[in-house]
N, CA, C and O atoms as a GROMACS GRO file, in nm:
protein
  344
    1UNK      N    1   0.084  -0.118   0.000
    1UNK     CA    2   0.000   0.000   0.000
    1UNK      C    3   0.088   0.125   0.000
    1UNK      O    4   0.180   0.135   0.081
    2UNK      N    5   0.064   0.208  -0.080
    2UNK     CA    6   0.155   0.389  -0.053
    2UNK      C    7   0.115   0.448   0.038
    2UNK      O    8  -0.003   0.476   0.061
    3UNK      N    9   0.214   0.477   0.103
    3UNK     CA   10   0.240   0.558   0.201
    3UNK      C   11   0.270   0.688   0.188
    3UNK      O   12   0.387   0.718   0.208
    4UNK      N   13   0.179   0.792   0.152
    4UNK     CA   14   0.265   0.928   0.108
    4UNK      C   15   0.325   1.004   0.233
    4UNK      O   16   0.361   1.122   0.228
    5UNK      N   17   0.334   0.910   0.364
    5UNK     CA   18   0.352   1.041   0.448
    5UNK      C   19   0.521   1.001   0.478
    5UNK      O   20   0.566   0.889   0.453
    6UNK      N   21   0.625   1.141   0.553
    6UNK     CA   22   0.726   1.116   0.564
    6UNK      C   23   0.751   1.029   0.690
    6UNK      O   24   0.685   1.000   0.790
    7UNK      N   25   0.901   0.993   0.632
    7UNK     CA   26   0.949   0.914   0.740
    7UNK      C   27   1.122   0.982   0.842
    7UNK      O   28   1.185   1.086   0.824
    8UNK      N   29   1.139   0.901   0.914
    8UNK     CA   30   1.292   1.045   0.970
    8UNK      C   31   1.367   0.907   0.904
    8UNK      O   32   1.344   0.787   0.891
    9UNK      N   33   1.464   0.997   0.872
    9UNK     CA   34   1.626   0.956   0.837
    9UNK      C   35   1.684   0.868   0.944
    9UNK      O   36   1.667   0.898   1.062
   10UNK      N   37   1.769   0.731   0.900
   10UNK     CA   38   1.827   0.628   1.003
   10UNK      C   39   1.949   0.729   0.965
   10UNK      O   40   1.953   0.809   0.871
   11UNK      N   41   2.082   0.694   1.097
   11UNK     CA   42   2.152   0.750   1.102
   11UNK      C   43   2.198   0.662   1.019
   11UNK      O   44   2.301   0.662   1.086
   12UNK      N   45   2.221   0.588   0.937
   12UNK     CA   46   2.283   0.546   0.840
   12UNK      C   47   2.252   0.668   0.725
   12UNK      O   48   2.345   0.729   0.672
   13UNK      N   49   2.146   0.687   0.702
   13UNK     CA   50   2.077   0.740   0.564
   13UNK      C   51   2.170   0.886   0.609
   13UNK      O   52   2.252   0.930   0.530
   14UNK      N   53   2.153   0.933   0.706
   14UNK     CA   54   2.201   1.059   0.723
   14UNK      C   55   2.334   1.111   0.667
   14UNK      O   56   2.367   1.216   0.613
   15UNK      N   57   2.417   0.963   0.711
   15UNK     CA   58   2.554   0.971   0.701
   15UNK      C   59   2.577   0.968   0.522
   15UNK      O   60   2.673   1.024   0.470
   16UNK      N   61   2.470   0.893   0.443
   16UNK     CA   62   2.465   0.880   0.324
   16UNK      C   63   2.422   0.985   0.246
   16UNK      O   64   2.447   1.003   0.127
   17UNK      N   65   2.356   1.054   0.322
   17UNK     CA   66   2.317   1.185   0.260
   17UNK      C   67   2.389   1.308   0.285
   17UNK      O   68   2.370   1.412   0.223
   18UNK      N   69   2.485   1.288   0.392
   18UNK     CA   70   2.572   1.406   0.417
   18UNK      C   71   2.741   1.380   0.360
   18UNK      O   72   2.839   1.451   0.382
   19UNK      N   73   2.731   1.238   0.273
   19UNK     CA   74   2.861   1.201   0.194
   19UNK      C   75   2.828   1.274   0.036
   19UNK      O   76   2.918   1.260  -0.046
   20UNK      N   77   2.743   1.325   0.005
   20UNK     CA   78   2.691   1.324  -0.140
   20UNK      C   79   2.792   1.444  -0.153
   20UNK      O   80   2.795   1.521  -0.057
   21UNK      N   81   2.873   1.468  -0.255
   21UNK     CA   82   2.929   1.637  -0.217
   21UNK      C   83   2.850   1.750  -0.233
   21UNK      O   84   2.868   1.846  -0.156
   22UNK      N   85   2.752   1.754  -0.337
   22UNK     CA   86   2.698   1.899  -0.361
   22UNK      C   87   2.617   1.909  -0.234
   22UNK      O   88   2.553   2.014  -0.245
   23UNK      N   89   2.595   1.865  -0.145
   23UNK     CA   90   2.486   1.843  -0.035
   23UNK      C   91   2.603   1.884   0.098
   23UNK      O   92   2.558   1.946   0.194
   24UNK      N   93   2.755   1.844   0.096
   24UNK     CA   94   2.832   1.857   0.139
   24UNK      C   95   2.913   2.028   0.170
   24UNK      O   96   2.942   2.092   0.271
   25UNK      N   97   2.924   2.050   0.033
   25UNK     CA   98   2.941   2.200   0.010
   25UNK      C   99   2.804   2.255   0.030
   25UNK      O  100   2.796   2.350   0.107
   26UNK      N  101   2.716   2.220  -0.016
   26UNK     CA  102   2.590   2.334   0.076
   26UNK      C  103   2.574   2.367   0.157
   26UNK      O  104   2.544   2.485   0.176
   27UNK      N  105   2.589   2.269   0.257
   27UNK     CA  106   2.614   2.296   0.409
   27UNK      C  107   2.733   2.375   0.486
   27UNK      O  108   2.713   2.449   0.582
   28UNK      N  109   2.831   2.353   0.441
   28UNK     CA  110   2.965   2.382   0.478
   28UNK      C  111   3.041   2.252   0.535
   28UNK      O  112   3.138   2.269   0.609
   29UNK      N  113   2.999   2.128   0.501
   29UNK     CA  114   3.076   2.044   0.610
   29UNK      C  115   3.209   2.029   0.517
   29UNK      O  116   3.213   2.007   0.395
   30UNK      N  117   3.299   2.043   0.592
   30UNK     CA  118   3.428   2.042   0.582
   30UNK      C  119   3.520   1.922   0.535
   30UNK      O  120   3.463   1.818   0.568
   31UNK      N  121   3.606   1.903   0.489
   31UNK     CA  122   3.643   1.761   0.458
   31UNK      C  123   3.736   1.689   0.589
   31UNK      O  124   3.832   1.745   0.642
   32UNK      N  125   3.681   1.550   0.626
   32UNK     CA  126   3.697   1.480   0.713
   32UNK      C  127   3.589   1.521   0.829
   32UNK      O  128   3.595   1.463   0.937
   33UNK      N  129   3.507   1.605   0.809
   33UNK     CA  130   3.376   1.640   0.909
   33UNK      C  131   3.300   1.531   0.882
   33UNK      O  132   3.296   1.496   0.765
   34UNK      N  133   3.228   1.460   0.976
   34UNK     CA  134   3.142   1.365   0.991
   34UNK      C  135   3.014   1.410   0.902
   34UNK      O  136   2.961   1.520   0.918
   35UNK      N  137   2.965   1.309   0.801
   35UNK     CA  138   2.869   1.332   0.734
   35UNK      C  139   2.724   1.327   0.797
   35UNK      O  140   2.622   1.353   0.734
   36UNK      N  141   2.731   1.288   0.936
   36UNK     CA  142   2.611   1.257   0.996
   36UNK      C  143   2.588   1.392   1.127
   36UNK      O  144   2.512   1.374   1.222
   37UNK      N  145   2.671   1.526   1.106
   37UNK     CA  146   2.670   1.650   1.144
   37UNK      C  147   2.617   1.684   1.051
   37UNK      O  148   2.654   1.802   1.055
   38UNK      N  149   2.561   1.678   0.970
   38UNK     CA  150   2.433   1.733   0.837
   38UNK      C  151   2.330   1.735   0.927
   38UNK      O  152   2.289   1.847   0.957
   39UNK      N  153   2.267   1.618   0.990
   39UNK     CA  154   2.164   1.625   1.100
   39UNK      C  155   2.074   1.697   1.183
   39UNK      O  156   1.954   1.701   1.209
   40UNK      N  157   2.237   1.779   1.228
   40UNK     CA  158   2.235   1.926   1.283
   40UNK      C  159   2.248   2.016   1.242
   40UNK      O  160   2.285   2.114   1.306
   41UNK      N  161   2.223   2.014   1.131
   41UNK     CA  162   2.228   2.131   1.025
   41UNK      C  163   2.127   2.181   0.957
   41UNK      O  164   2.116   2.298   0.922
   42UNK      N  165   2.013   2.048   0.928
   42UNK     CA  166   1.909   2.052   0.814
   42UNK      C  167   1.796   1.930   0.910
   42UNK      O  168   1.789   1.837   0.990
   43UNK      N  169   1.712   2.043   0.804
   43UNK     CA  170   1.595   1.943   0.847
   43UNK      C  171   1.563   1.833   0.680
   43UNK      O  172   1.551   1.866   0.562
   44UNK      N  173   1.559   1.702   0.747
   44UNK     CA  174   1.546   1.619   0.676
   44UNK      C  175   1.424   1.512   0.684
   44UNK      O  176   1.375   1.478   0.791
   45UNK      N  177   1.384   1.464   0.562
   45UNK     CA  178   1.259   1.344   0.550
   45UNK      C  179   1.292   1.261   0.486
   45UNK      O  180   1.391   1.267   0.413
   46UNK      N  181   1.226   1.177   0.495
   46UNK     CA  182   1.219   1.053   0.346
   46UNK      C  183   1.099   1.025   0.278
   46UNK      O  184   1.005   1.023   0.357
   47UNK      N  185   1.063   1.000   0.149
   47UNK     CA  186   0.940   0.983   0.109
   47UNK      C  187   0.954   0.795   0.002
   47UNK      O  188   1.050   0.759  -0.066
   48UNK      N  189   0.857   0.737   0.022
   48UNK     CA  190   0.859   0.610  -0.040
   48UNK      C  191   0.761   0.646  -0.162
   48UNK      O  192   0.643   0.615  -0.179
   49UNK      N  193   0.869   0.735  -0.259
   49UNK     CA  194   0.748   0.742  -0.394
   49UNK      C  195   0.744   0.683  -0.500
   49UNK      O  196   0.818   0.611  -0.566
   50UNK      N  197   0.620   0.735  -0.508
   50UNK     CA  198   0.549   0.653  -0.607
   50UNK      C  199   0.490   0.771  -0.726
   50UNK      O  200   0.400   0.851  -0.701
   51UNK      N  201   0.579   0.757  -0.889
   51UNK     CA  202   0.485   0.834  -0.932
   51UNK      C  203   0.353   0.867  -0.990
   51UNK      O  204   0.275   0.771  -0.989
   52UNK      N  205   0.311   0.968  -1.035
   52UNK     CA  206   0.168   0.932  -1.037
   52UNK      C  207   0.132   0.902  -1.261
   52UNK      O  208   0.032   0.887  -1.330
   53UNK      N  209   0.275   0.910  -1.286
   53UNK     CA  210   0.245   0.863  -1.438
   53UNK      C  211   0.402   0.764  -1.445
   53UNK      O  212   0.453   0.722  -1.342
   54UNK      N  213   0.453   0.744  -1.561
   54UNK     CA  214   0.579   0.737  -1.604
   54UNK      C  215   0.672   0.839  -1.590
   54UNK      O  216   0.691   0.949  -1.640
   55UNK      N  217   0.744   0.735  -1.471
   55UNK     CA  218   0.821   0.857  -1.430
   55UNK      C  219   0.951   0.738  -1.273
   55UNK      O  220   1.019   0.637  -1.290
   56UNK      N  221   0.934   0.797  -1.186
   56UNK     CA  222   1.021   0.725  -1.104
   56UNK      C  223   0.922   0.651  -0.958
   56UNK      O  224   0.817   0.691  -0.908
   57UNK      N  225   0.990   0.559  -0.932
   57UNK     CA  226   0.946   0.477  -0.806
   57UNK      C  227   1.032   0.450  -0.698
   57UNK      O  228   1.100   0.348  -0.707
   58UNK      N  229   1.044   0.527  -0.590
   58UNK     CA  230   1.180   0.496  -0.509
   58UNK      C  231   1.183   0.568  -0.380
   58UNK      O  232   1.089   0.634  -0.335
   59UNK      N  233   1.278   0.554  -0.333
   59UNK     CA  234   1.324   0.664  -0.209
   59UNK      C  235   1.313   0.795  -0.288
   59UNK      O  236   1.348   0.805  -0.406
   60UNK      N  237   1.249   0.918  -0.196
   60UNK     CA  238   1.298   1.073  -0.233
   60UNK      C  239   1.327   1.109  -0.105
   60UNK      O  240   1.264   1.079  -0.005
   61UNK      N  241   1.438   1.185  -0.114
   61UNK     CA  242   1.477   1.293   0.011
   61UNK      C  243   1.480   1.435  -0.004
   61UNK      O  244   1.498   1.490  -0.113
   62UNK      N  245   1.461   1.504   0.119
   62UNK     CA  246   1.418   1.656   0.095
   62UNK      C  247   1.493   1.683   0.241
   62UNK      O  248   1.464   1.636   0.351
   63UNK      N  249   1.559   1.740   0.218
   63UNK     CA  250   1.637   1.856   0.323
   63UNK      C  251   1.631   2.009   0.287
   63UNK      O  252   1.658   2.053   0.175
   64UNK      N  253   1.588   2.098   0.411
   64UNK     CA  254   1.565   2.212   0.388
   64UNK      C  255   1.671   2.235   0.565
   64UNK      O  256   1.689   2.174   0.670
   65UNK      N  257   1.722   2.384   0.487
   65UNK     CA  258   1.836   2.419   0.589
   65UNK      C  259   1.733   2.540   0.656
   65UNK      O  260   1.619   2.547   0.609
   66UNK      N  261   1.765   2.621   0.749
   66UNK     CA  262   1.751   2.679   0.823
   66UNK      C  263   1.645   2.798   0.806
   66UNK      O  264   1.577   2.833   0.903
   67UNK      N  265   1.629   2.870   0.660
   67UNK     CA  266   1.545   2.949   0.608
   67UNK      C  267   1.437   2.888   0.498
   67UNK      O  268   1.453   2.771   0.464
   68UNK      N  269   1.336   2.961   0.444
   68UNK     CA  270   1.206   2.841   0.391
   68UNK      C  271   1.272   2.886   0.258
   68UNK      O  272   1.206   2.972   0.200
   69UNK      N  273   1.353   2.859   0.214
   69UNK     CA  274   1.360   2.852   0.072
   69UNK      C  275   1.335   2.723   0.003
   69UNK      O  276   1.279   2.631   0.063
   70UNK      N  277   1.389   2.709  -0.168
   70UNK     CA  278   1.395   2.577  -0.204
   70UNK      C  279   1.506   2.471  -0.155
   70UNK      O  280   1.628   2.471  -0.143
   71UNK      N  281   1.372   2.353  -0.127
   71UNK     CA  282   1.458   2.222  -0.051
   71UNK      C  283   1.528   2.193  -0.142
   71UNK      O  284   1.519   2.242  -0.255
   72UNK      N  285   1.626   2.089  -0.096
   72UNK     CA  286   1.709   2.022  -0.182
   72UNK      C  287   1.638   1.870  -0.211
   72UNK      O  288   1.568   1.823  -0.122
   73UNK      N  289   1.658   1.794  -0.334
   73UNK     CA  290   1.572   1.698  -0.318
   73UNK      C  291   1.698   1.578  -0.352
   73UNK      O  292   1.809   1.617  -0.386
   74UNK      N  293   1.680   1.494  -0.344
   74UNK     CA  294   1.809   1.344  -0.372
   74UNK      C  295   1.658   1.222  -0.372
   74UNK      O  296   1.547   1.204  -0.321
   75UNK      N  297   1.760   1.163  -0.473
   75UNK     CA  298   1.645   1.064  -0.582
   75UNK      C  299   1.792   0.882  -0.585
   75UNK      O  300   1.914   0.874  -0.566
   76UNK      N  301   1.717   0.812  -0.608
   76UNK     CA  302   1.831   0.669  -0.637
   76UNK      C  303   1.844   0.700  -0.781
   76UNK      O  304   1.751   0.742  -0.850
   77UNK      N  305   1.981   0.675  -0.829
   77UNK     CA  306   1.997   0.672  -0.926
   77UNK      C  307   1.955   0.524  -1.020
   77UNK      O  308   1.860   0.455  -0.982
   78UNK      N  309   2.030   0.490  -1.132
   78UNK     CA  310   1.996   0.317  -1.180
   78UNK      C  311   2.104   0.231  -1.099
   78UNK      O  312   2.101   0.108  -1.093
   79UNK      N  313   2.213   0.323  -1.029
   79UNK     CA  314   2.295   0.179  -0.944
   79UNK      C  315   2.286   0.218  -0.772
   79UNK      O  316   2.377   0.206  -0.691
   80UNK      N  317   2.187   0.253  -0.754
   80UNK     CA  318   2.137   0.290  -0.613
   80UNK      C  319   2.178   0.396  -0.569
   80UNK      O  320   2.140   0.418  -0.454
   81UNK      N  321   2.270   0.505  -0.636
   81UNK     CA  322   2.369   0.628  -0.591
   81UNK      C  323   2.252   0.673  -0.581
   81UNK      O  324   2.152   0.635  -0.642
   82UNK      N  325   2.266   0.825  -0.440
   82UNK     CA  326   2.192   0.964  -0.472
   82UNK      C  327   2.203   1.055  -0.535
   82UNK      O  328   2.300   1.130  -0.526
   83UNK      N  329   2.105   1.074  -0.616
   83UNK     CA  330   2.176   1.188  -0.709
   83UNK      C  331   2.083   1.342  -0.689
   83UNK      O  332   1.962   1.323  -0.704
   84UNK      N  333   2.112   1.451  -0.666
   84UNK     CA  334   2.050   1.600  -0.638
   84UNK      C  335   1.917   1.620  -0.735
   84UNK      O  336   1.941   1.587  -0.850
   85UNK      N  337   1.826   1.653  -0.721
   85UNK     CA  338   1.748   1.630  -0.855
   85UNK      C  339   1.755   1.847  -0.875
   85UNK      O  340   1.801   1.933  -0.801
   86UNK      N  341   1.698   1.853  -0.982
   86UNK     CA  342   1.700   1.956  -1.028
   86UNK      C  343   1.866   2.065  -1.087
   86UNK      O  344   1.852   2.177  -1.136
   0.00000   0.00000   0.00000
């Protein structure tokens, strides 16, 4: 059954989402800074989507930092990588 509602980030996912670099340099984390200090940085979700034509089926993530601007979104690629969408 779909689930459209969010879910929180395992500290695994966190750490996976704060290794991505452009997500890395957005934040400021530094190199050799723990990727799972993103955490504390951003607010983060997960979504189990589903689209509603031809299109994608998968994990989406959305992190939004500190002011309401545009979130950042990360999608699976075809070999499971995250990739930034837009």
């Amino acid at each position: 059954m779909h689930n459209p509602n969010p879910h929180k980030l395992s500290e695994a996912e966190w750490r996976e989402v704060g290794s991505v670099p452009v997500i890395r340099e957005s934040w400021g984390l530094e190199d050799g800074q723990d990727p799972l200090d993103l955490a504390s940085l951003a607010y983060g979700a997960k979504f189990d989507f589903v689209s509603g034509g031809p299109g994608y089926v998968g994990e989406v993530y959305v992190l939004l930092g500190d002011s309401l601007g545009e979130p950042m979104i990360l999608r699976r690629d075809e070999k499971g990588g995250l990739v930034v969408e837009g």
